[in-house]
Backbone as a printed PyTorch tensor [residue, N CA C, xyz], in Angstrom:
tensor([[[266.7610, 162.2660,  74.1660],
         [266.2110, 161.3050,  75.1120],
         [267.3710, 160.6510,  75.8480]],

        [[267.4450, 160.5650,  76.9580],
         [268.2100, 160.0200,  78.0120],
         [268.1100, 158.5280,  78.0730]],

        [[269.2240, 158.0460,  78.3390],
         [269.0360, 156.1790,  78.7410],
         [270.1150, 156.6670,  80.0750]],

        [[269.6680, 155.6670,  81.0080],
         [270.0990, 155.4160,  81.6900],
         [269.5600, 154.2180,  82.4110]],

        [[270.6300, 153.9110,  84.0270],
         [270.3480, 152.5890,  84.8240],
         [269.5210, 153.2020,  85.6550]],

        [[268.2110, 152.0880,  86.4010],
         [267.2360, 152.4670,  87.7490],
         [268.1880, 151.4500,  88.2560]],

        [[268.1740, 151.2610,  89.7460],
         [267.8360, 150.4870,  90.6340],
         [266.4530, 150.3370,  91.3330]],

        [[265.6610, 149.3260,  90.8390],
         [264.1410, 149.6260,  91.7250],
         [264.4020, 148.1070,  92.3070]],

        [[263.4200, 148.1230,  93.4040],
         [263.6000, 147.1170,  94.5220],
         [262.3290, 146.0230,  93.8870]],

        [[263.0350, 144.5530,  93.8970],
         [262.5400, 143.1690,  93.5920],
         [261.0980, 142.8680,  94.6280]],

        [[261.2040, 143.5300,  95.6470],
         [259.9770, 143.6390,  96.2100],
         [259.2380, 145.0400,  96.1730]],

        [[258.0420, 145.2110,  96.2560],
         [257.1440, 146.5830,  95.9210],
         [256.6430, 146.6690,  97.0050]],

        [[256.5210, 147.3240,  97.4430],
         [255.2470, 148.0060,  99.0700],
         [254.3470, 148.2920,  98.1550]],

        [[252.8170, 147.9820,  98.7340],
         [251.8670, 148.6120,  98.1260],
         [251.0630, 149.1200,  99.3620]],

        [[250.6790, 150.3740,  98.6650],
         [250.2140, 151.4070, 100.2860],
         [250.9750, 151.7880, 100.9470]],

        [[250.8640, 152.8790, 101.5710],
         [252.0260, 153.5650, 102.6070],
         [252.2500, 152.5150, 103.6110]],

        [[253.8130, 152.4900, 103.5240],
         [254.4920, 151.3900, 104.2130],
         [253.9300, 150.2300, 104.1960]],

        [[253.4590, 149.7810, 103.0530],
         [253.3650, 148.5620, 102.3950],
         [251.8490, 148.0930, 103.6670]],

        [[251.1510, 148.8450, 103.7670],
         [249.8270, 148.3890, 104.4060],
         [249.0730, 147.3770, 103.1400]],

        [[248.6070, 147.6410, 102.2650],
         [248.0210, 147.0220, 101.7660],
         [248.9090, 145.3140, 101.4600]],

        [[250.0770, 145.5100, 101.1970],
         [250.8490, 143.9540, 101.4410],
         [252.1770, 144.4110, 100.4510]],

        [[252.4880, 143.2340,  99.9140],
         [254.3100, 143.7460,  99.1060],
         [254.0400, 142.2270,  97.6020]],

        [[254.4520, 143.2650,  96.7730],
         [253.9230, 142.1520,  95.6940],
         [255.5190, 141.9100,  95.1270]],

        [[256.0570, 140.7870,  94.9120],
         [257.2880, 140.2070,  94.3260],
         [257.4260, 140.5960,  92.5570]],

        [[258.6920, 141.3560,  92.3560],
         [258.5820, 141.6730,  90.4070],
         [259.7750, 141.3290,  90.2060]],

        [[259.6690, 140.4050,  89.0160],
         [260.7580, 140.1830,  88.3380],
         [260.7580, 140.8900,  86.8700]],

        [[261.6210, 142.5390,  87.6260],
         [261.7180, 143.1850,  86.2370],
         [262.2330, 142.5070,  85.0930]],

        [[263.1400, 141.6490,  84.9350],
         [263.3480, 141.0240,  83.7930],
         [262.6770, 140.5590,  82.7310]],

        [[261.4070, 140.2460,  83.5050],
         [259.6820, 139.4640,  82.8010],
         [259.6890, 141.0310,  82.1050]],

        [[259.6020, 141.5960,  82.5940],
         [258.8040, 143.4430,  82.1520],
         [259.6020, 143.7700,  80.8080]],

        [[259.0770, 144.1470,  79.6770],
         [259.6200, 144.1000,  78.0260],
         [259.9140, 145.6550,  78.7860]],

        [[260.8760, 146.1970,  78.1310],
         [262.1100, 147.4950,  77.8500],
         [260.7850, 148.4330,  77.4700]],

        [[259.7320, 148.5300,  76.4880],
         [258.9300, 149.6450,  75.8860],
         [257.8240, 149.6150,  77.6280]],

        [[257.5560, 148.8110,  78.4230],
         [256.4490, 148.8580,  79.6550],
         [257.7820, 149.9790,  80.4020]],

        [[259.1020, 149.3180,  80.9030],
         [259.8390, 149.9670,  81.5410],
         [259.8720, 151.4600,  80.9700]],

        [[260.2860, 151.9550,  79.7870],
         [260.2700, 153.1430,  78.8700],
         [259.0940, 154.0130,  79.6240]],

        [[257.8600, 153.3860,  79.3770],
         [256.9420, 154.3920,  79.5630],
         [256.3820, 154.1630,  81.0350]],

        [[256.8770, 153.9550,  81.7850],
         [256.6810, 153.9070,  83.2590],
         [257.2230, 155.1950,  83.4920]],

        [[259.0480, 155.1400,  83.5660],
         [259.6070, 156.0590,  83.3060],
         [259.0980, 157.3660,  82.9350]],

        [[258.7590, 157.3520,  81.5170],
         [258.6910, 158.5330,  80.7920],
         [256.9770, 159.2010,  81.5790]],

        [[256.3800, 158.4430,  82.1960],
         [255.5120, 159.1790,  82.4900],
         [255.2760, 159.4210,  83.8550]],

        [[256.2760, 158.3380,  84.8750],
         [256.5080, 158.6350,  86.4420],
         [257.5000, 159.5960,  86.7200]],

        [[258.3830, 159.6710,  85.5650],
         [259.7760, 160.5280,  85.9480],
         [259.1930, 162.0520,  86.1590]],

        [[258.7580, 162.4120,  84.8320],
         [257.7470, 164.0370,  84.7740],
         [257.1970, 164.3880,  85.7430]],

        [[256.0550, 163.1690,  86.8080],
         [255.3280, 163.4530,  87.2750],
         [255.7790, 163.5940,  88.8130]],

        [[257.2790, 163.1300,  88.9550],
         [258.0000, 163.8050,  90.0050],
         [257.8040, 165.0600,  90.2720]],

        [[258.3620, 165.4540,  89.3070],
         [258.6390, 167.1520,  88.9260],
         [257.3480, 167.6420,  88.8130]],

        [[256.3120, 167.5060,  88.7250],
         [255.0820, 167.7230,  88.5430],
         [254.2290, 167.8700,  89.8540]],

        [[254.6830, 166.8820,  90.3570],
         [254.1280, 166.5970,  92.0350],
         [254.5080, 168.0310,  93.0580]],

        [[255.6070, 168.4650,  92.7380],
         [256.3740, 169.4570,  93.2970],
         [255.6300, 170.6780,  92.7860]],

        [[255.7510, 170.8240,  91.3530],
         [255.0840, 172.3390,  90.8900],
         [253.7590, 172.4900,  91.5410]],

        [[253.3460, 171.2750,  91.8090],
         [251.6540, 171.3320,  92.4640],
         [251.7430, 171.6890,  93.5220]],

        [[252.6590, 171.2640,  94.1260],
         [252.6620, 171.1680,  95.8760],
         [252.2200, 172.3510,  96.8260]],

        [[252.1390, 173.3020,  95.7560],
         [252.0310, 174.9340,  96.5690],
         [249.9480, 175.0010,  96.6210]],

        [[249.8710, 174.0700,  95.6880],
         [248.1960, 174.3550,  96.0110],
         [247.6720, 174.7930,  94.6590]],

        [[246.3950, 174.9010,  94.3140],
         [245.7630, 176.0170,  93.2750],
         [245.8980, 177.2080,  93.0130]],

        [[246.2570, 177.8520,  93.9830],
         [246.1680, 179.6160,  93.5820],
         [247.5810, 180.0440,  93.5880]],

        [[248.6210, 179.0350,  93.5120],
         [249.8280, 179.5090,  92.6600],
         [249.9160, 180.2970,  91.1960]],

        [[250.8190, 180.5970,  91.4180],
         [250.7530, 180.8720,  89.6780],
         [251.6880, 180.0870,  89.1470]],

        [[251.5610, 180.5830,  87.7830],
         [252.5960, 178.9650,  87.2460],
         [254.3530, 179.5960,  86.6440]],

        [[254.0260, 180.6510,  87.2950],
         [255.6830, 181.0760,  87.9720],
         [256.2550, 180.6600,  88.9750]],

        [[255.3580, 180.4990,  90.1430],
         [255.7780, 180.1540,  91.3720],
         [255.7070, 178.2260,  90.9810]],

        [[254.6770, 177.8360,  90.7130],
         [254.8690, 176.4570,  90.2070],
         [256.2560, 176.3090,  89.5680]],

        [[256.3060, 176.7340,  88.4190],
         [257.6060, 176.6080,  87.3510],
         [259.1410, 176.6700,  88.6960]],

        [[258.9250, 177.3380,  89.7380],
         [260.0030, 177.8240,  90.4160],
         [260.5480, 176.8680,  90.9930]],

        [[258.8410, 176.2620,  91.6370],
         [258.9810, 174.9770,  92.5640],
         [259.2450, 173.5730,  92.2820]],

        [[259.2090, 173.6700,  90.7520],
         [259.6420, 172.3050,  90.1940],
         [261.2590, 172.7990,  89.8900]],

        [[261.4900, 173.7380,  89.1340],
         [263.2260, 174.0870,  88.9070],
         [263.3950, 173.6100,  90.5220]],

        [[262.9040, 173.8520,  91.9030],
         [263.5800, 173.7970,  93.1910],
         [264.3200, 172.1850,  93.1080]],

        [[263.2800, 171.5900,  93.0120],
         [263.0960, 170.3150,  92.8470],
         [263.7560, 169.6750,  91.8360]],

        [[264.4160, 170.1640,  90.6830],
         [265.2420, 170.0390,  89.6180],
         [266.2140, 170.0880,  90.8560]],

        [[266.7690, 170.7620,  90.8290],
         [268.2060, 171.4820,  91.6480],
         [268.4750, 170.6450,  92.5780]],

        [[267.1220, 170.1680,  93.5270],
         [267.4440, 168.8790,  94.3150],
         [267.6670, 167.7980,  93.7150]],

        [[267.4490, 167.6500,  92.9450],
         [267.7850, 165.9810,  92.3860],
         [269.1880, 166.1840,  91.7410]],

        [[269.8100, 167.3190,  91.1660],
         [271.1920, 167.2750,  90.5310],
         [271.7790, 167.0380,  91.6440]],

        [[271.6980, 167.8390,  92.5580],
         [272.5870, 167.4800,  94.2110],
         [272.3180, 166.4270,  94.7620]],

        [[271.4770, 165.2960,  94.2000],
         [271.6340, 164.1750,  94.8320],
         [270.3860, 163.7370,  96.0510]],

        [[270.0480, 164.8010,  96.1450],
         [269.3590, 164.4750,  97.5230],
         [267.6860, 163.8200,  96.8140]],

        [[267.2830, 163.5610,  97.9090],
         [265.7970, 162.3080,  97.9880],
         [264.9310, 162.7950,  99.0780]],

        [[263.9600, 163.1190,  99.2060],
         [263.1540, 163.3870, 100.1140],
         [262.5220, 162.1090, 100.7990]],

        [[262.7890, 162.3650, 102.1500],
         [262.5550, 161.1980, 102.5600],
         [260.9560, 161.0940, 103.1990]],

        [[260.0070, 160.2440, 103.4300],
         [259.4880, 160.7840, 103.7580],
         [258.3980, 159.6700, 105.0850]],

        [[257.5670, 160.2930, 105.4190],
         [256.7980, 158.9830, 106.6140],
         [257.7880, 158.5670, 107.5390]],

        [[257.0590, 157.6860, 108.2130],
         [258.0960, 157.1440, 109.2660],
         [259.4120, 157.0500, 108.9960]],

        [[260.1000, 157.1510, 107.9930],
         [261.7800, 157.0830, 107.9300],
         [262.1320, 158.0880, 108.4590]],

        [[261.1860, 158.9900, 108.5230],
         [262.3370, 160.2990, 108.9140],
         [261.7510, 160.2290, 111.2240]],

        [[261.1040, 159.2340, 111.6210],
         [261.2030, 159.5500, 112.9850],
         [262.3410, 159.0030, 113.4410]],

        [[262.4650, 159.2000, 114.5690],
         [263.4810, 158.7020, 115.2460],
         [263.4350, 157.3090, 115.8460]],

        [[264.1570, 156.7500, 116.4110],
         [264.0000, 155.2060, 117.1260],
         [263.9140, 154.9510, 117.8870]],

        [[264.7810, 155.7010, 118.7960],
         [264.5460, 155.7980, 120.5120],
         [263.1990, 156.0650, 120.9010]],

        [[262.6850, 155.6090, 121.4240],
         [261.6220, 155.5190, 122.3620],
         [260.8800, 157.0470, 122.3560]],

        [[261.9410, 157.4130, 123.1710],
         [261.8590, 158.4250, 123.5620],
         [261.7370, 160.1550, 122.6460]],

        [[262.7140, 159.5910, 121.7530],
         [263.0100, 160.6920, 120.9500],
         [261.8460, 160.7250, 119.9620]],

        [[261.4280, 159.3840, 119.8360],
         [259.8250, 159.3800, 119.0330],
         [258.6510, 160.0470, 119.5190]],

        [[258.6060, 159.4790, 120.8870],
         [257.2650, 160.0910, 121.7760],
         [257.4060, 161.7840, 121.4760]],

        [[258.4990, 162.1230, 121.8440],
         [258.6130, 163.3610, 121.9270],
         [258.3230, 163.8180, 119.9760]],

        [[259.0560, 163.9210, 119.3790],
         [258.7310, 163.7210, 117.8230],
         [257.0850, 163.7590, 117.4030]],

        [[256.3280, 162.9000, 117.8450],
         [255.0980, 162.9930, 117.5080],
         [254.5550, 163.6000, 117.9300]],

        [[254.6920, 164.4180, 119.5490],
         [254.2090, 164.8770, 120.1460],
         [254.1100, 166.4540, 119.3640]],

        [[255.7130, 166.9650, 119.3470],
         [256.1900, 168.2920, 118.5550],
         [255.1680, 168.2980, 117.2780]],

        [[255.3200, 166.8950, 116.1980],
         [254.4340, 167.1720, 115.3240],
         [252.7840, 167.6740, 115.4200]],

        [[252.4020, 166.7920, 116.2130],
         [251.0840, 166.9080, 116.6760],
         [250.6890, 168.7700, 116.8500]],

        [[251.9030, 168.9980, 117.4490],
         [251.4120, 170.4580, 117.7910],
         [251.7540, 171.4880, 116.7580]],

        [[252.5370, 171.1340, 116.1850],
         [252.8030, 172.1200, 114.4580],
         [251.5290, 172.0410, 113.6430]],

        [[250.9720, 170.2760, 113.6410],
         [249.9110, 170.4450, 112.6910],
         [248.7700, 171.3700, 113.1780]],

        [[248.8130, 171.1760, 114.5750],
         [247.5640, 172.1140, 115.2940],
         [247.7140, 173.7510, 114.8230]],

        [[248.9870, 173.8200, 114.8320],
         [249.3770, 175.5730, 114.5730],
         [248.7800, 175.8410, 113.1580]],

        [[249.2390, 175.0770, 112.6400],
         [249.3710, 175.1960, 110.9360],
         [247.6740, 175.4040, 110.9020]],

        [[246.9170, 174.7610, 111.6510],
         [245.4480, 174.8140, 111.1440],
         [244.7660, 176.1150, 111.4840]],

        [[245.8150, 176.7590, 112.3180],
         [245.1880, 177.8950, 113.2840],
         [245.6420, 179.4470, 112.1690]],

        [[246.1800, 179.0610, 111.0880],
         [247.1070, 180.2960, 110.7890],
         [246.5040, 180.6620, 109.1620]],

        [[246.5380, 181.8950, 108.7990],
         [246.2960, 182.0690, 107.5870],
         [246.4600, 181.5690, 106.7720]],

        [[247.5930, 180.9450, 106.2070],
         [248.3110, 180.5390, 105.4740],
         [246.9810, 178.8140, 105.0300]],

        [[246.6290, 178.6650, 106.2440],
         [245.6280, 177.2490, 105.9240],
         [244.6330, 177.2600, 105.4210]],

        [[244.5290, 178.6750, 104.8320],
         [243.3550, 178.4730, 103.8520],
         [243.5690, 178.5830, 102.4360]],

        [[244.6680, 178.9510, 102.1120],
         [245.0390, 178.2270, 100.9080],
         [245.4180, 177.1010, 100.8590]],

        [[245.6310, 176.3860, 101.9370],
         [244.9590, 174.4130, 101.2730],
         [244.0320, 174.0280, 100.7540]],

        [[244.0410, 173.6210,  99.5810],
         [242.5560, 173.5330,  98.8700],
         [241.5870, 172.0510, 100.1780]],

        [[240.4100, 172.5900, 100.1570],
         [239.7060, 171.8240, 101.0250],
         [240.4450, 170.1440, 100.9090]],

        [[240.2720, 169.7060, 100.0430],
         [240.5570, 168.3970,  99.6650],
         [241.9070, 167.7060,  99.6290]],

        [[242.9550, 168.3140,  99.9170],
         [244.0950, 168.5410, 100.6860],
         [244.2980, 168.3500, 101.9220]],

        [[243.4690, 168.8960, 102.7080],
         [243.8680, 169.2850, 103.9080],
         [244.2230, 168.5110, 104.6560]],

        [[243.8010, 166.8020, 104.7690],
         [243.9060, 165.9690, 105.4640],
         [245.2550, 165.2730, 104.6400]],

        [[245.6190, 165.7190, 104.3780],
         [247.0510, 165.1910, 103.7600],
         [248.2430, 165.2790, 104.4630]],

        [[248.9990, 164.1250, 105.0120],
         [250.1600, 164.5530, 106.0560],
         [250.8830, 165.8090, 105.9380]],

        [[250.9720, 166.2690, 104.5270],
         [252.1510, 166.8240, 103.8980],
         [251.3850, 168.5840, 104.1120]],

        [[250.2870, 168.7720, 104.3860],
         [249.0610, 169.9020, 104.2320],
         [249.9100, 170.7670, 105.6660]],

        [[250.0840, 170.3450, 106.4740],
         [250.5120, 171.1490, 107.4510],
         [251.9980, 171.4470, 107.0890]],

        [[252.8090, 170.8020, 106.6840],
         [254.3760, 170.8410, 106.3320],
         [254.1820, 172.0270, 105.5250]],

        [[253.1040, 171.6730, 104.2670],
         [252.9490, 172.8710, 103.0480],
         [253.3710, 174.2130, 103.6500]],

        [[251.9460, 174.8750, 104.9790],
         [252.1250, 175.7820, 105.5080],
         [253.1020, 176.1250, 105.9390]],

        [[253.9370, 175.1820, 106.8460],
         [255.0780, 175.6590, 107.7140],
         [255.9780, 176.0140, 106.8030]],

        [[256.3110, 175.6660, 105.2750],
         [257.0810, 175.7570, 104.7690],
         [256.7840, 177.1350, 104.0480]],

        [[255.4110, 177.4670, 103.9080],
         [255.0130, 178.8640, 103.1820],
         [255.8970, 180.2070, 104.2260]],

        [[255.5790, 179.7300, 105.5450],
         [255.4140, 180.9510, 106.2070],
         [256.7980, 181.2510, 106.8060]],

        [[257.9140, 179.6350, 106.4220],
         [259.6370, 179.6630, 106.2740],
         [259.6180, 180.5820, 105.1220]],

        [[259.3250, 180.5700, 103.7980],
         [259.4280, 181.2840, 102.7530],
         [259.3120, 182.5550, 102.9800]],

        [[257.9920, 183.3530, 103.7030],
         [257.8000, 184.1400, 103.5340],
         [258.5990, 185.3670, 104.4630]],

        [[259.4930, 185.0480, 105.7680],
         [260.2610, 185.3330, 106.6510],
         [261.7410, 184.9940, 105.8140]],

        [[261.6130, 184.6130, 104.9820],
         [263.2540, 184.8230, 103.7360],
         [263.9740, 183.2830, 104.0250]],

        [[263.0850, 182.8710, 104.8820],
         [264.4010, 181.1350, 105.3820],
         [263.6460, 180.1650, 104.2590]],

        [[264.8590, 179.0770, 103.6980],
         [264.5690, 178.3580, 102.8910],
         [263.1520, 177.0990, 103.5740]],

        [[262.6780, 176.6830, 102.4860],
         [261.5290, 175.7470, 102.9960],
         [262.4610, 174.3110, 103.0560]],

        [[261.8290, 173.5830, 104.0360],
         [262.9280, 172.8400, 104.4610],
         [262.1810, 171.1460, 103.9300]],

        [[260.5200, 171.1550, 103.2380],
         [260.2800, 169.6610, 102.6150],
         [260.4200, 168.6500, 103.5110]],

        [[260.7740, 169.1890, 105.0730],
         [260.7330, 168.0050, 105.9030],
         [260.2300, 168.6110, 107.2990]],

        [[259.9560, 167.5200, 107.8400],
         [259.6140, 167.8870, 109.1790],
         [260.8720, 168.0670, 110.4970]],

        [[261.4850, 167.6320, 109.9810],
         [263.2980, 167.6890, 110.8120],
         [263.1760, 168.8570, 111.8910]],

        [[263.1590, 170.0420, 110.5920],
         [263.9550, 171.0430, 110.8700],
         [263.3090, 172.0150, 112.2460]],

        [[261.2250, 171.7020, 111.7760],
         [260.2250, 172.1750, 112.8020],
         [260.1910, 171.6710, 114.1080]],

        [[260.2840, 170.2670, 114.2600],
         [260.1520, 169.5800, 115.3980],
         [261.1260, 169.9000, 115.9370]],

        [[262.6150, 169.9920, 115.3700],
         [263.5890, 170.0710, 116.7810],
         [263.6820, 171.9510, 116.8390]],

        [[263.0080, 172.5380, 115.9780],
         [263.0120, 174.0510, 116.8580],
         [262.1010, 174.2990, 117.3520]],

        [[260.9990, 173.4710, 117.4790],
         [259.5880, 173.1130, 118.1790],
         [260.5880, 172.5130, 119.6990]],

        [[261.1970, 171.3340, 119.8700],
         [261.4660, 171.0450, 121.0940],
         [262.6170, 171.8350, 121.8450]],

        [[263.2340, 172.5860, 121.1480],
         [264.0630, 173.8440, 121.5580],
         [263.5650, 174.7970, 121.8960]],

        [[262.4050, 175.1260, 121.8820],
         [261.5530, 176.5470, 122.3450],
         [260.3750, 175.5700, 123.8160]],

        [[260.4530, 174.4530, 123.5120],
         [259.5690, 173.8430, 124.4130],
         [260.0140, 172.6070, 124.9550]],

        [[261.2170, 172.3470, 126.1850],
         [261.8540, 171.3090, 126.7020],
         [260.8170, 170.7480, 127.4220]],

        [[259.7800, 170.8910, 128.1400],
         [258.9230, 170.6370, 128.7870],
         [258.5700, 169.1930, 127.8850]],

        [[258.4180, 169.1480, 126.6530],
         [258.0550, 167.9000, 125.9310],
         [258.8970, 166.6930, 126.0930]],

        [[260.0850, 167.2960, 125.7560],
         [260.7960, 165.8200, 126.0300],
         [260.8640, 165.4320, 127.7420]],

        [[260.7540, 166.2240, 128.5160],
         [260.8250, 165.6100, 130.0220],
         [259.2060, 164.6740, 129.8580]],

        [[257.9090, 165.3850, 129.3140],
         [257.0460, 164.4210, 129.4310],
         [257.3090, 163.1810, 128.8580]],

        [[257.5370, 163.3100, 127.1940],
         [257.7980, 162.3390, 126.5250],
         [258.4320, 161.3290, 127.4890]],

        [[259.9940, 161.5350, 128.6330],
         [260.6540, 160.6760, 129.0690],
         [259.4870, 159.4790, 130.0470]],

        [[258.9720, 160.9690, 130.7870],
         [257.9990, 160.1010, 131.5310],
         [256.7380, 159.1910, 131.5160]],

        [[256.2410, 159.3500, 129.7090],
         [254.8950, 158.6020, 129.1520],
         [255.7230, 157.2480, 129.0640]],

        [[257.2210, 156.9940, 128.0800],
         [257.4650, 156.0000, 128.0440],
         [258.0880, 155.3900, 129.1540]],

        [[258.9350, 155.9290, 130.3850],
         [258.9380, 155.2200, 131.4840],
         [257.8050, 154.7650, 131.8670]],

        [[256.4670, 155.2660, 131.8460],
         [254.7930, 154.8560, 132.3260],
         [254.8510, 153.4790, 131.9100]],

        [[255.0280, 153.7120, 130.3090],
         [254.4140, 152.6360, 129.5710],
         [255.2490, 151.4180, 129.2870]],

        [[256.6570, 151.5430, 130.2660],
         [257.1020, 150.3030, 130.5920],
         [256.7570, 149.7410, 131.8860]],

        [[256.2340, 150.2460, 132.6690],
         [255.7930, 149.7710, 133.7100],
         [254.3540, 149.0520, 133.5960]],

        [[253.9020, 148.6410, 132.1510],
         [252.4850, 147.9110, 132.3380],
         [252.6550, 146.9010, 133.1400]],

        [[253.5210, 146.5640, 133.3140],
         [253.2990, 144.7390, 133.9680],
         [253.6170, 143.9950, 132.6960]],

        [[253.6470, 142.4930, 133.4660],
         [253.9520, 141.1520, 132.1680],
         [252.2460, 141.2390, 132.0640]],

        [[252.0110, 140.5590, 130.5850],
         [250.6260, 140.1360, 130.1600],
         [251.4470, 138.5890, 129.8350]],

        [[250.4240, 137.5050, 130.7570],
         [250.2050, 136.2390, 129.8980],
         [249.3650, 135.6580, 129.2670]],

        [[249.8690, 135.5760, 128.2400],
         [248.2950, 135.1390, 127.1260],
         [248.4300, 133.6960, 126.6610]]])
């Protein structure tokens, strides 16, 4: 059994990007055996989250593979980032960003590969990534767990987006002042 240090944050988001509100913890209050089995049963279910990620009609070779993947990422350090952290800030580079996404998820729904999303899945941000990442796999290129890598070879095959993108948000600075 492993001991080691967390760093977890004194404030909590609850709900994606803390929609539902942010609740204040003073781990210190929290006895060592609550911390223990938080741990011992959130840590697994990392790795667990991943072996799933391929859907039901994996096998539990390809599962077993996809959690070792996911092992291998965490020795190297890396964190999947995920939701709005990974858009961009500029204005611009966003419009365009959502736009690229918008049209991957459309692909992804159009393609074989989307019917092995189990129904109840499907509306899951991550349901279209799944695909894009099956059909990276299956052409020999690594699956890339993010949307990065699609969108900017999405706006490299299609410049036409970012010239609109430039021009929705030039539009949409031109509303006028509102006084309220």
């Amino acid at each position: 059994m492993a001991t080691f240090t967390v760093t977890v944050p004194d404030t909590v988001l609850l709900g994606r990007g803390g929609t539902i509100g942010t609740l204040a913890v003073d781990w210190s209050h929290v006895p060592q055996q609550v911390k223990d089995h938080v741990a011992s049963v959130y840590f697994p279910q990392y790795l667990t989250d991943a072996a799933n990620a391929g859907g039901r009609d994996e096998s539990p070779a390809e599962r077993l593979a996809r959690a070792e993947k996911k092992l291998e990422t965490m020795y190297a350090g890396q964190v999947r980032v995920r939701g709005a952290a990974t858009e961009p800030t500029d204005p611009v580079d966003l419009e365009a960003f959502r736009t690229a996404k918008a049209a991957l998820v459309a692909f992804a729904k159009t393609v074989p590969e989307w019917s092995t999303i189990p129904k109840a899945e499907r509306k899951s941000p991550t349901a279209a990534l799944r695909v894009l990442d099956m059909r990276a796999a299956a052409r020999g290129e690594p699956e890339r767990d993010d949307w990065d890598h699609y969108v900017q070879h999405y706006l490299a095959a299609n410049p036409d987006v970012r010239k609109t993108a430039e021009r929705t948000v030039r539009d949409r600075a031109k509303t006028g002042k509102i006084d309220l």
